[in-house]
C-alpha positions in Angstrom: 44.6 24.4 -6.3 46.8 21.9 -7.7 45.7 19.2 -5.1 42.1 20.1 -6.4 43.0 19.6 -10.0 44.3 16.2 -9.5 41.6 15.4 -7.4 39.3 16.3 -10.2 41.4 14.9 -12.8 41.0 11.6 -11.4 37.4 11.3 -10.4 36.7 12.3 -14.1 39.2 9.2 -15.2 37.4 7.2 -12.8 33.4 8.0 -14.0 34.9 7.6 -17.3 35.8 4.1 -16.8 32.4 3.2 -17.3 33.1 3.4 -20.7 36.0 1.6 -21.0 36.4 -0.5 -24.0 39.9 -1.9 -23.0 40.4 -5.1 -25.6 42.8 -6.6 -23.8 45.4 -6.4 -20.7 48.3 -6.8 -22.1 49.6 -4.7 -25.5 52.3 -3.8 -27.7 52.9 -0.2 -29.2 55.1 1.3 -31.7 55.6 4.7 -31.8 58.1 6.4 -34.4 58.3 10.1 -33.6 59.6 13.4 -34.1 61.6 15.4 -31.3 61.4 19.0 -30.5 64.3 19.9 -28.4 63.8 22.5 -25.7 66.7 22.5 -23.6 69.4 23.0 -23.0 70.6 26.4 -24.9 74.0 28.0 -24.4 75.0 31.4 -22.8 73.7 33.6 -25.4 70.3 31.8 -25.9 71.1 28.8 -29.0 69.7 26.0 -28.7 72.0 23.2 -28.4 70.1 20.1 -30.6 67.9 21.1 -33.8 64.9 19.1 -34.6 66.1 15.3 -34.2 63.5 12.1 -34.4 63.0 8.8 -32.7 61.5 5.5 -31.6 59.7 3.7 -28.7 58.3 0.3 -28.4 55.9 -0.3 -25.0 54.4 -3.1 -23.3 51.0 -1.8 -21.5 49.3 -4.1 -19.0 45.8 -2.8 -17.9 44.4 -3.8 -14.3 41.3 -5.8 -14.7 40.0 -4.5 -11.1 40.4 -1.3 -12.1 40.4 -1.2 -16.2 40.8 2.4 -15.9 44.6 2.0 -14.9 47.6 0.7 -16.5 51.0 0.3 -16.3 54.0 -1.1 -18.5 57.5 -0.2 -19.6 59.2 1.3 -22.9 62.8 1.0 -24.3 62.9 4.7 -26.0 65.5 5.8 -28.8 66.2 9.3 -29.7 68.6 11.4 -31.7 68.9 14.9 -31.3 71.2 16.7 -33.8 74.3 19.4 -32.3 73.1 22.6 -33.5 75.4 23.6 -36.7 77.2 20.5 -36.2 78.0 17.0 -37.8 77.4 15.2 -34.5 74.4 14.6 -32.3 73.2 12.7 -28.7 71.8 9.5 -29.1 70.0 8.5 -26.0 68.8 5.5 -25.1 66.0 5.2 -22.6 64.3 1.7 -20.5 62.1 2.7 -17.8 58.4 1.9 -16.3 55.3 3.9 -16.6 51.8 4.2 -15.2 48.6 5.8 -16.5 45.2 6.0 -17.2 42.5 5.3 -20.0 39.4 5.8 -20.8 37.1 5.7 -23.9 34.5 9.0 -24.5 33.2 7.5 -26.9 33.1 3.4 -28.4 36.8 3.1 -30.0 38.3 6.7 -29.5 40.5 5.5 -26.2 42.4 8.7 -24.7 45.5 8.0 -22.4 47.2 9.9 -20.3 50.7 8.9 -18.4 54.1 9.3 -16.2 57.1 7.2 -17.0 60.8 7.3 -15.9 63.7 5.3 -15.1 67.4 5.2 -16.5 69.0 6.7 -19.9 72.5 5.8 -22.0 73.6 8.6 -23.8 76.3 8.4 -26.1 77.5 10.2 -29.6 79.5 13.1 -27.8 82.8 13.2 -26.4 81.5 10.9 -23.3 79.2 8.4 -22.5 76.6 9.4 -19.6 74.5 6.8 -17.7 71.6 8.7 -15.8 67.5 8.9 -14.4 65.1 10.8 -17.0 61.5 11.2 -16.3 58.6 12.3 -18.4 54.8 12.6 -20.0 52.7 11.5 -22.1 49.3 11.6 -23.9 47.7 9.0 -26.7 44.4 9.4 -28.5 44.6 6.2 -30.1 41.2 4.8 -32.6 40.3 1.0 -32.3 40.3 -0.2 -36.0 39.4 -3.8 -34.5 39.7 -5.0 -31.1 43.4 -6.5 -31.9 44.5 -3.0 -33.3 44.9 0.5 -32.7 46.1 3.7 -34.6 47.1 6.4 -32.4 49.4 9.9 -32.2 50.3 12.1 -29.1 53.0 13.7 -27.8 55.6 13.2 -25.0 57.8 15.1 -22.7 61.4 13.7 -22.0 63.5 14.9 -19.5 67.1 13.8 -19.1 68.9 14.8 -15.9 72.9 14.6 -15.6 75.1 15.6 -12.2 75.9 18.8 -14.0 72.2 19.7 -15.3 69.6 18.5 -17.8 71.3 17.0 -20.7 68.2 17.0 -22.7 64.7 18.4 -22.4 62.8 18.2 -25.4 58.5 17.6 -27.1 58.4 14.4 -28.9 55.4 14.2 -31.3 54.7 10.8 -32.7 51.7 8.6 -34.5 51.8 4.9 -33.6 50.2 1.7 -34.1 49.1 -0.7 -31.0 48.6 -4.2 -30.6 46.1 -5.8 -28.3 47.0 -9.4 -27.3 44.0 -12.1 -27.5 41.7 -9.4 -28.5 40.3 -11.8 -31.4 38.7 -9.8 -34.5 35.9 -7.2 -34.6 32.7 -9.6 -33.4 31.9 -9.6 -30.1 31.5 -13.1 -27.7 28.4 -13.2 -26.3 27.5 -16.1 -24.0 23.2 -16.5 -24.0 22.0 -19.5 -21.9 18.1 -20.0 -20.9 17.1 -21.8 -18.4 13.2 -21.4 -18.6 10.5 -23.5 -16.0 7.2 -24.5 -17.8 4.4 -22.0 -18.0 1.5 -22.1 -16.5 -1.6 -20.7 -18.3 -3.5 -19.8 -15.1 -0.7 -17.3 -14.5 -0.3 -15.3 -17.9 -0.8 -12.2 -16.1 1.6 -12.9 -13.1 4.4 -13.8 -15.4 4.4 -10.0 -16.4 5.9 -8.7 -13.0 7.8 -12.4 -11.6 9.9 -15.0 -13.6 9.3 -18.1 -16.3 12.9 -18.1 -15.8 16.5 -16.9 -15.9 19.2 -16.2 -18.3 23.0 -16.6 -18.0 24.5 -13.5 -19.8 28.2 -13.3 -20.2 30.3 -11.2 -22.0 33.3 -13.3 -23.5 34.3 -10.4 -25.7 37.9 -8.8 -25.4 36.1 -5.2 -24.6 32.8 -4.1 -22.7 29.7 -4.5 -24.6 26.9 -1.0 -24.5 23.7 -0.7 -24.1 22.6 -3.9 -23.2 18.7 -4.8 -23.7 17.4 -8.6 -23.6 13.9 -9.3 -24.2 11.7 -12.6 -24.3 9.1 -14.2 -27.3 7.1 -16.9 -27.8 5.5 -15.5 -31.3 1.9 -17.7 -30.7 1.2 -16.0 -27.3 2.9 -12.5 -27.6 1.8 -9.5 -29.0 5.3 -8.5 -28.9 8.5 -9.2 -27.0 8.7 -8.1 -23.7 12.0 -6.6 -22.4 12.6 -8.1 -19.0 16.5 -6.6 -18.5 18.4 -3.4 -19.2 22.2 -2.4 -18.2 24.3 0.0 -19.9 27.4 -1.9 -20.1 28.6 -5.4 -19.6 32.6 -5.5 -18.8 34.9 -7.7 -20.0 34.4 -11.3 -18.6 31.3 -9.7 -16.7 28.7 -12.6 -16.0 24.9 -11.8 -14.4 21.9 -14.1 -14.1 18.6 -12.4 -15.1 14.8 -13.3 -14.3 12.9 -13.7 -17.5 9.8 -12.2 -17.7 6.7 -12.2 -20.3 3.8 -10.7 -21.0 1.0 -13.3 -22.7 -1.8 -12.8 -24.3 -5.0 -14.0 -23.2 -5.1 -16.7 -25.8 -2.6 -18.6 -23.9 -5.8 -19.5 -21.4 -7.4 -21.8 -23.6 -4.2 -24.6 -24.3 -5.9 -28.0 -22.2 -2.9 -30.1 -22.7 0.5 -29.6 -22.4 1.9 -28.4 -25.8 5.6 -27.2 -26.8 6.6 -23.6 -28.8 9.3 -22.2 -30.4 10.7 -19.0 -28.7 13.6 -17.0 -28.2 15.4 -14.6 -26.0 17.0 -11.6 -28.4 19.9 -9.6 -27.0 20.6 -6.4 -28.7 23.8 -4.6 -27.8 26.7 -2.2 -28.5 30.1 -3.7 -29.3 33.1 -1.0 -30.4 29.8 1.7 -31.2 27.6 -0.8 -33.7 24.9 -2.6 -32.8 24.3 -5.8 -32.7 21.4 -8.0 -32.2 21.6 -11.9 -31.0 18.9 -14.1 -31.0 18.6 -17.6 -28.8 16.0 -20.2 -29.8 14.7 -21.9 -27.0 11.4 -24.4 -26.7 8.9 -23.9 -24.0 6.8 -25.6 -22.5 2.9 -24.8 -21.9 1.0 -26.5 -19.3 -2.2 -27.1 -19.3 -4.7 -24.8 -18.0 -5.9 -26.5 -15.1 -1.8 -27.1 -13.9 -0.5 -25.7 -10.9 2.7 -26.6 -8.4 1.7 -26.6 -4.9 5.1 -24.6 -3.8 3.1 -21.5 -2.9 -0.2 -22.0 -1.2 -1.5 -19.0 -2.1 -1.2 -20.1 -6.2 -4.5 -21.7 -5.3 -6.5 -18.4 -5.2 -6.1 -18.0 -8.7 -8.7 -20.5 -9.4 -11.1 -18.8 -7.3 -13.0 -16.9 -10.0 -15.8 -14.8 -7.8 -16.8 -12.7 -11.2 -17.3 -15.4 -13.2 -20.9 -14.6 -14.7 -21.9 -18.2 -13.9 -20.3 -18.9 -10.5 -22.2 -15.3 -9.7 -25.2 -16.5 -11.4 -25.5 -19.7 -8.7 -24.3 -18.1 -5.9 -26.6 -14.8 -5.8 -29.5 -16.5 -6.7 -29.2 -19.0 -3.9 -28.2 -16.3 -1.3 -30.5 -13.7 -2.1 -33.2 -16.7 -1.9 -31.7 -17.9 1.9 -32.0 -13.9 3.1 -35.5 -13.3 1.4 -37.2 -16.6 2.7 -39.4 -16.5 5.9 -37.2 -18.5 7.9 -35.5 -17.3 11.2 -32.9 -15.1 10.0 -30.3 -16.8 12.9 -27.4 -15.4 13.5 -26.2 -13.2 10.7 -26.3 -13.0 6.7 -22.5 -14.4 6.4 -24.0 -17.6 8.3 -27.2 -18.2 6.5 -25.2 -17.9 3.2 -22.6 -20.0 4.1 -25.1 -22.3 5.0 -27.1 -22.3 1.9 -24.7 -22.4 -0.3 -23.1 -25.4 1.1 -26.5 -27.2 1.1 -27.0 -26.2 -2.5 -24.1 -27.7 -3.4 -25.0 -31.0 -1.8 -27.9 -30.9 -3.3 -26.8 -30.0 -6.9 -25.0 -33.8 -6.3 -21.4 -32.5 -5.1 -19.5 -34.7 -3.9 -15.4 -35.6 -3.0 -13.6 -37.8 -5.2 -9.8 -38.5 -4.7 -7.7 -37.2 -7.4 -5.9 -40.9 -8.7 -2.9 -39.0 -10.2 -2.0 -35.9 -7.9 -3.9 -36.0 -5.0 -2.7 -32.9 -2.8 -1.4 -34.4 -0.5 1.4 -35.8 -2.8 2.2 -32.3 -4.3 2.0 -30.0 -1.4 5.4 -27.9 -1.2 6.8 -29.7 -4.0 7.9 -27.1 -6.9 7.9 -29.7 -9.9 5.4 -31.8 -8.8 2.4 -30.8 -11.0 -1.4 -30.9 -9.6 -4.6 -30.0 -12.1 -7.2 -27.9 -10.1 -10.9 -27.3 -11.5 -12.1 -24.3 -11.5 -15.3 -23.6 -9.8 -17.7 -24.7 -12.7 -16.2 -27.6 -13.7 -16.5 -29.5 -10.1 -20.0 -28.1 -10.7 -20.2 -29.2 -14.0 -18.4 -32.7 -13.3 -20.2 -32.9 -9.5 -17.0 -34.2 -8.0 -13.2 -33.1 -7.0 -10.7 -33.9 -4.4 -10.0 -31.3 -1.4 -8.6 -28.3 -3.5 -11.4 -28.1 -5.8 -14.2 -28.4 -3.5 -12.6 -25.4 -1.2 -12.3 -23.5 -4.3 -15.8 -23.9 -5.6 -17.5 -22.4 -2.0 -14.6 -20.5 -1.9 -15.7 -18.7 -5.1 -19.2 -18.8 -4.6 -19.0 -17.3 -0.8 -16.5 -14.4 -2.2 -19.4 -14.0 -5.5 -21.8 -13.4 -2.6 -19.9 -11.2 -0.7 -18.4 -13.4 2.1 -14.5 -13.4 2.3 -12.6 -16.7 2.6 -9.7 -18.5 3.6 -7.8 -21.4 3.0 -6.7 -23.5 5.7 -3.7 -26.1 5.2 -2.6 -28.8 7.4 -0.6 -31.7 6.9 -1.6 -33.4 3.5 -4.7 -31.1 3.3 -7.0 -28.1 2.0 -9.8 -27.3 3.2 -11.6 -23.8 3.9 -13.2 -21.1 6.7 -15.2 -17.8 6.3 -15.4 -14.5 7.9 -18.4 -14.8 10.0 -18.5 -11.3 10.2 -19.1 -11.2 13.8 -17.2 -9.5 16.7 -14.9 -12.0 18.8 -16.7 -11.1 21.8 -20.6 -10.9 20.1 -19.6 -14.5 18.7 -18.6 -15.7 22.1 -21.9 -15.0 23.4 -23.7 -16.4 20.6 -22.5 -19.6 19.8 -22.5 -22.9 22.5 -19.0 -23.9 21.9 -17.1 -20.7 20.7 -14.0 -23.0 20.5 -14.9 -24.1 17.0 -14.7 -20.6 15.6 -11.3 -19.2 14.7 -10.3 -15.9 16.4 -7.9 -13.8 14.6 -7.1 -10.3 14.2 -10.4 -9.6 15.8 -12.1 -11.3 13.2 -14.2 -14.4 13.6 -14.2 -17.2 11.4 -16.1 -20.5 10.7 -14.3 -23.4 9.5 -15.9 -26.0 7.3 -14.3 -29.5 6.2 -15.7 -28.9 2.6 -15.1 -32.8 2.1 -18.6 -33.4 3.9 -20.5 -31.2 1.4 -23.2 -34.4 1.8 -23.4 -34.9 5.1 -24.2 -31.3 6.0 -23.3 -27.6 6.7 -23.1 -28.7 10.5 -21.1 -31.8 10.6 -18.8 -30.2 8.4 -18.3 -27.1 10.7 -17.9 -29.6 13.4 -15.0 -31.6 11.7 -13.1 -28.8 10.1 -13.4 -27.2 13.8 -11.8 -30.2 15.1 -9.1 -30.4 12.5 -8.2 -26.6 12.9 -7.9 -27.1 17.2 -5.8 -30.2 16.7 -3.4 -29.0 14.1 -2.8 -25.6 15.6 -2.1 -26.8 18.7 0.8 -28.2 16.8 1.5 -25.6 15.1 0.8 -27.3 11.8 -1.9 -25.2 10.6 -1.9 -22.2 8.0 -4.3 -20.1 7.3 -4.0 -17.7 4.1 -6.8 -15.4 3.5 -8.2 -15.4 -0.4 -8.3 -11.3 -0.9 -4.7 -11.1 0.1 -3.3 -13.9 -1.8 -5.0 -12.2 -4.8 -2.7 -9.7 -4.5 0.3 -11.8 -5.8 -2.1 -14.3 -7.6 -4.7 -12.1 -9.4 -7.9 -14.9 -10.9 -8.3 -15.4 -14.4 -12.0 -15.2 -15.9 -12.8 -18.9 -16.4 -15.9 -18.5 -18.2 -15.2 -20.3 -21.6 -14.2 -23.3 -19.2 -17.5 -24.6 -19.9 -19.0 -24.7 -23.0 -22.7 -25.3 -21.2 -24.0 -23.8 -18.3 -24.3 -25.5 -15.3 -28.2 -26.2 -14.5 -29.1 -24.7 -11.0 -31.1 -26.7 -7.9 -34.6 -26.3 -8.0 -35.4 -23.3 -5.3 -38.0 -24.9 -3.7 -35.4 -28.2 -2.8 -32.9 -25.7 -1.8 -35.0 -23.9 0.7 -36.0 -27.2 2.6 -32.7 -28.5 2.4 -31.3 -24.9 3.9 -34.4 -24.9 6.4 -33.7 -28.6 7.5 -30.3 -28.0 8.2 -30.8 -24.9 9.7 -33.0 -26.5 12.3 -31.1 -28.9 12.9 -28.4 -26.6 13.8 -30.8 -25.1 16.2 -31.6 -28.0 17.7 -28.1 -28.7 18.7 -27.1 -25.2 19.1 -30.4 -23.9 20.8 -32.2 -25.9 22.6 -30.7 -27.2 25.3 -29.2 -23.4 26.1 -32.9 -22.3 25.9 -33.9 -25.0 28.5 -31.4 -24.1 31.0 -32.7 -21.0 31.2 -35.9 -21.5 31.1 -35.4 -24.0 34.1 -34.0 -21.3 36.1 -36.7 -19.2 35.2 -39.1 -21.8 36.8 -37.2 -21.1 40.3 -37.4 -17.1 39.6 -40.5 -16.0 37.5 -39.2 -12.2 38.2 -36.3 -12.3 37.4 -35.9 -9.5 34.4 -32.3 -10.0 34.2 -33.3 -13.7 32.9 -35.7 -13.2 30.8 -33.5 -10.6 28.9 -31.1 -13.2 28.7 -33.3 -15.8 27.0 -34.5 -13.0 24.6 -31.4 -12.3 23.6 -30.6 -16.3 23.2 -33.9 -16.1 21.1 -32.6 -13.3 19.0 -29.2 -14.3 18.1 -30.8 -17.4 16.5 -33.5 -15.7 15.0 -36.2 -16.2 16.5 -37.4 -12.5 16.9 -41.1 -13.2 18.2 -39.7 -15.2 21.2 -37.5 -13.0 21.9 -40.1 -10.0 22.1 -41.9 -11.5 24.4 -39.0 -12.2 26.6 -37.9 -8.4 26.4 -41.4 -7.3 27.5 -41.9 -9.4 29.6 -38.1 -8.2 31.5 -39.9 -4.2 30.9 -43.1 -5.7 33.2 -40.7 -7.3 35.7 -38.2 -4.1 35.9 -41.0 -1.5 35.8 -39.5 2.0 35.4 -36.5 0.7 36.2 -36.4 -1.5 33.0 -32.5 -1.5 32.0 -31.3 0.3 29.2 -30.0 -2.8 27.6 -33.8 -4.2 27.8 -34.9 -1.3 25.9 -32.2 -1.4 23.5 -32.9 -4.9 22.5 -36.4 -4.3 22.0 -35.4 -1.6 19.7 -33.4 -3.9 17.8 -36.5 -6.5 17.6 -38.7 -4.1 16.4 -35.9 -3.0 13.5 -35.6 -6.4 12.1 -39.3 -6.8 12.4 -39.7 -3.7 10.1 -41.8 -2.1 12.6 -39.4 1.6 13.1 -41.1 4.1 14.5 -41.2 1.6 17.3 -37.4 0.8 17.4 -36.9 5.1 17.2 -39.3 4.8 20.0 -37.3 2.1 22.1 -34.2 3.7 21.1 -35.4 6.8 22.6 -36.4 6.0 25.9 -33.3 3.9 26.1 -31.6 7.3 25.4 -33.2 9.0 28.1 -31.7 6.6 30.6 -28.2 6.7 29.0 -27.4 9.1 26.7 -24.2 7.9 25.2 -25.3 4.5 24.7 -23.6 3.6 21.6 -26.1 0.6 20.8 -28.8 2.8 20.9 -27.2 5.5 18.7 -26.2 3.2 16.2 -29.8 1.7 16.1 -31.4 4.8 16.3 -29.6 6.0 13.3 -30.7 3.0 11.4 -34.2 3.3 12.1 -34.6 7.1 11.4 -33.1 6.1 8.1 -35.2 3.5 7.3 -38.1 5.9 8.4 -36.8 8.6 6.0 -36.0 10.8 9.1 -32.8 12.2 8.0 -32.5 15.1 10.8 -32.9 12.0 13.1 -30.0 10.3 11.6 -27.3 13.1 11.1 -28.3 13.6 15.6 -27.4 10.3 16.2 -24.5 9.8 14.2 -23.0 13.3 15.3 -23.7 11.8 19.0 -22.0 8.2 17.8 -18.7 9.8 16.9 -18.1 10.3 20.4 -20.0 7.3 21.9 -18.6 4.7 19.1 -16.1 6.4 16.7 -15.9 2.9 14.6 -19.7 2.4 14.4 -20.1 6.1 13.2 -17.5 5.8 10.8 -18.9 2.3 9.2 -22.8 4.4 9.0 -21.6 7.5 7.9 -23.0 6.6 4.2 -26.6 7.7 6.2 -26.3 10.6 6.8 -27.6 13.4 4.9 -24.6 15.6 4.0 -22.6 12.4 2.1 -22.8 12.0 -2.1 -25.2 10.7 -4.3 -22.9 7.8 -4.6 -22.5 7.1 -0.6 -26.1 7.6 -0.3 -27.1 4.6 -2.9 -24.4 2.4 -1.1 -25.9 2.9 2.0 -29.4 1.9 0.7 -28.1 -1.5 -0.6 -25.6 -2.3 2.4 -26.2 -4.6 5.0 -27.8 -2.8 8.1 -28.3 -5.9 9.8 -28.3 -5.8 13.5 -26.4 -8.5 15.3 -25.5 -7.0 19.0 -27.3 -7.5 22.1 -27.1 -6.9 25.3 -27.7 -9.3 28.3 -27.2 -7.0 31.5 
């Protein structure tokens, strides 16, 4: 039980030592006292000593690794009166002594302590040299850090070869001094070391440093309640509180990242300006508060500013919902999907495409930036580059690397298509999800090699540098630079929706005081057709004359003509290609393949024409039952046909033919929301997989 006690007694001593207010390690203490004598008593029960008095003076050094626990040493006098007599014991006591402390509450410290060591007592017949040992307890009040007023009481025991000599209560009040404690104000060391702020990131500053402060308490006693905050009056609503801690020891130093939160306001600074702020520190010193307040000057970038030591940074600029990057981006892409042109591939390429000839056409072109061209800045965390946003380079019809990948960068993500930025040595340019399968995109494209394969995703890159020479030779170039500078390991690759997540973008609508005029529709459908076809020509032609050669040497062959339909298809060219497919039904008969049938369900799909895809899909059905493509376009053509019985069959059967293609349609089917059901009428329900067996 006792074992427990002590156990106890000290973990409480310990916990409590978060309070400690100790003002200094080494003090003096005077203690004048009182003495209640307890022993010894003669035979018939008299106390030998009556009520005698005393003094101690103690020198008390506390442990600064553990401030809880100190030690020191007294030189103790007392005098206790013979009982009924003229004479008395004078004892004279030197020994060491060990405690502990603690503060339960600012400037009440209680103490609690064992001392012993050697005694002289004299004043009787003889003079007796010999150990005592004893207690004591303090409550002692700081009046200042310097000095303390206390009272407690002691136990003194003084031992002799014959018995105790002396036991006795000593109760005495007592005044301490604290060496070096200084006066009542506390010593409070505030130094700000803040970066220059970039407006672009007002948001980000919230959550992530402008900057750090060195906090340290000089005081001679732990400082409470510790709360430091950040200002800058023109751009704050209010100060924002980036550090809390409730106590700072003695000598305690910490480095803390400062953190604001700006108003919106902050946006529209264009050149670098300088304001008055401060960091204010409010604490606790000896229970009253205190509140310190440190000017400092920072330093607001310009808008446009950015340090190229994160790559990601650059997504910030990349404002997809700004009204008038929306504005020229939908209208351009919803006029390259709604023209009467081979829709080739898929609607990721013929958007990417159109958008990149609009932009040649709208007189885009790359200019060197004469004062921080990329290449100088990249990784560099001081050197400063200016980035325009998407409707300036519009606006201004010229940029260097960065701003012409963020301007299709924001125009593809406006439209739907997500992005990425490559890097390689001295450079920035971009790619964008093709929205393809690896394998689909394999079969589709001549050289698959210039396509980027990652995570099962396909992308396109484009050297956005050659925005006038064309969507194709700029495909081929940024291909080229991708192969060569991966193969080195040299490349990155940072996709746009993730780095948002760190670097949200800021609405940069008030960039431009005017809007930006858009290309005339009718120029930007020829220059979109022209370099379209000439894609085909390079892409498709000499792939269809191959075939077609071996053709020539097997006119029966089903297998391929299914092949050159589905070549035709890919690329758009749906009336070629239905012509191949029927023409493979003639050859195979009634044992047409499955994948024949399939594809001429698709054709008839993106011709509009559905009760004949639900009929090909059918039949193909009937051959294979679990054919997932057939499913999945059967689905979409009973949808289309308003057949909804149709399409909750088919995607029940897809779940187990094609859990991933069921799971991507399930917005069709009949048993989903009111919302699901008017996100499925506006999604994509393009059909890009074919079949050549």
């Amino acid at each position: 039980m006792v074992r427990k006690l002590v156990l106890f007694t000290f973990a409480v001593l310990l916990s409590a030592s978060a309070w400690a207010q100790v003002t200094s390690d080494f003090s003096f203490t005077i203690d004048p006292s009182v003495n209640i004598p307890l022993g010894p008593s003669l035979p018939d029960g008299t106390p030998y000593y009556s009520i005698g008095g005393g003094a101690s003076i103690k020198g008390e050094y506390v442990f600064p690794f553990a401030r809880f626990l100190y030690t020191g040493v007294g030189l103790d006098f007392d005098y206790a009166p013979l009982n009924s007599s003229q004479k008395g014991l004078a004892l004279l006591a030197f020994g060491p002594q060990v405690g502990f402390t603690f503060f339960p509450i600012p400037r009440l410290q209680l103490k609690l302590a064992g001392y012993g060591g050697m005694y002289l007592g004299f004043g009787l017949s003889t003079m007796t040299y010999n150990p005592f040992a004893g207690g004591i307890v303090d409550v002692q009040y700081l009046l200042s850090p310097s000095l303390s007023l206390g009272a407690g009481a002691s136990f003194k025991n003084a031992f002799s070869m014959y018995g105790n000599v002396y036991q006795g209560i000593g109760i005495h009040l007592g005044a301490s001094y604290h060496v070096g404690a200084g006066g009542g104000k506390a010593n409070l060391r505030i130094e700000p070391a803040l970066r220059p702020v970039f407006p672009l990131f007002y948001s980000y500053y919230d959550e992530h440093p402008v900057g750090s402060v060195d906090l340290k308490n000089g005081s001679p006693s732990a400082i409470q309640d510790v709360s430091a905050s950040f200002y800058v009056k023109e751009y704050m609503e209010q100060p924002k509180v980036f550090y809390r801690a409730p106590a700072l020891d003695r000598e305690q130093a910490v480095t803390v990242p400062v953190q604001a939160l700006f108003e919106r306001s902050i946006f529209e600074v264009t050149t670098e300006t300088k304001v008055a702020g401060e960091i204010i520190v409010t604490y606790k010193y000896l229970g009253a508060e205190t509140t310190e307040r440190k000017p400092v000057t920072v330093t607001i970038n310009n808008r446009n500013a950015m340090t190229w030591d994160d790559d990601r940074k650059a997504a910030a600029f990349v404002t997809a919902t700004d009204p008038d990057v929306m504005l020229f981006a939908k209208s351009i892409a919803s006029d390259a999907g709604s023209r009467s042109v081979p829709p080739a591939i898929n609607a990721n390429f013929r958007i990417a495409m159109a958008l990149f000839q609009a932009m040649g056409l709208h007189g885009v072109g790359y200019v060197t930036d004469p004062t921080t061209p990329y290449g100088s800045a990249l990784g560099k965390e001081t050197a400063i580059d200016y980035l325009q946003f998407p409707m300036q380079t519009l606006a201004y019809r010229a940029g260097d690397c960065d701003d012409l990948s963020i301007l299709y960068s924001a125009m593809l993500e406006s439209a739907g298509v997500r992005t990425a930025f490559i890097t390689v040595p001295g450079h920035i340019y971009m790619a964008f999800d093709l929205g393809m399968r690896p394998e689909d995109a394999k079969a589709t494209f001549t050289n698959p090699q210039s396509l980027i394969i990652r995570d099962n995703e396909t992308w396109l890159p484009v050297e956005i540098t050659l925005v006038r020479k064309g969507f194709t030779e700029a495909w081929r170039s940024g291909s080229v630079d991708w192969q060569t500078n991966n193969a080195k390991g040299a490349a990155t690759f940072m996709i746009v929706r993730d780095a948002w997540q760190e670097y949200r973008p800021v609405s940069a609508s008030r960039v431009m005081k005017e809007s930006v005029r858009l290309p005339d529709p009718e120029s930007t459908f020829k220059a979109y057709t022209a370099e379209l076809n000439r894609f085909l020509g390079i892409d498709l032609k000499p792939r269809v004359a191959e075939l077609q050669n071996q053709l020539k040497a097997d006119r029966t062959n089903a297998k391929l003509m299914n092949k050159l339909g589905v070549l035709y298809a890919r690329y758009g060219l749906l009336t070629d290609a239905r012509i191949q497919f029927e023409a493979a039904v003639r050859a195979g008969g009634k044992e047409a393949s499955t994948a024949v049938l399939v594809n001429l369900g698709n054709v008839s799909y993106l011709s509009g024409k559905y009760e004949d895809a639900v009929s090909y899909y059918n039949k193909a059905l009937n051959k294979a039952p679990n054919a997932a493509g057939a499913l999945r376009g059967l689905a979409l053509a009973s949808y289309e046909s308003g057949d909804t019985k149709s399409v909750d069959s088919a995607l029940e059967r897809l779940k187990t033919a094609d859990p991933e293609s069921a799971n991507k349609l399930a917005a069709l089917g009949s048993g989903t929301t009111v919302e699901s059901q008017a996100r499925a009428a506006s999604a994509d329900k393009e059909v890009n997989t074919w079949s050549e067996e």
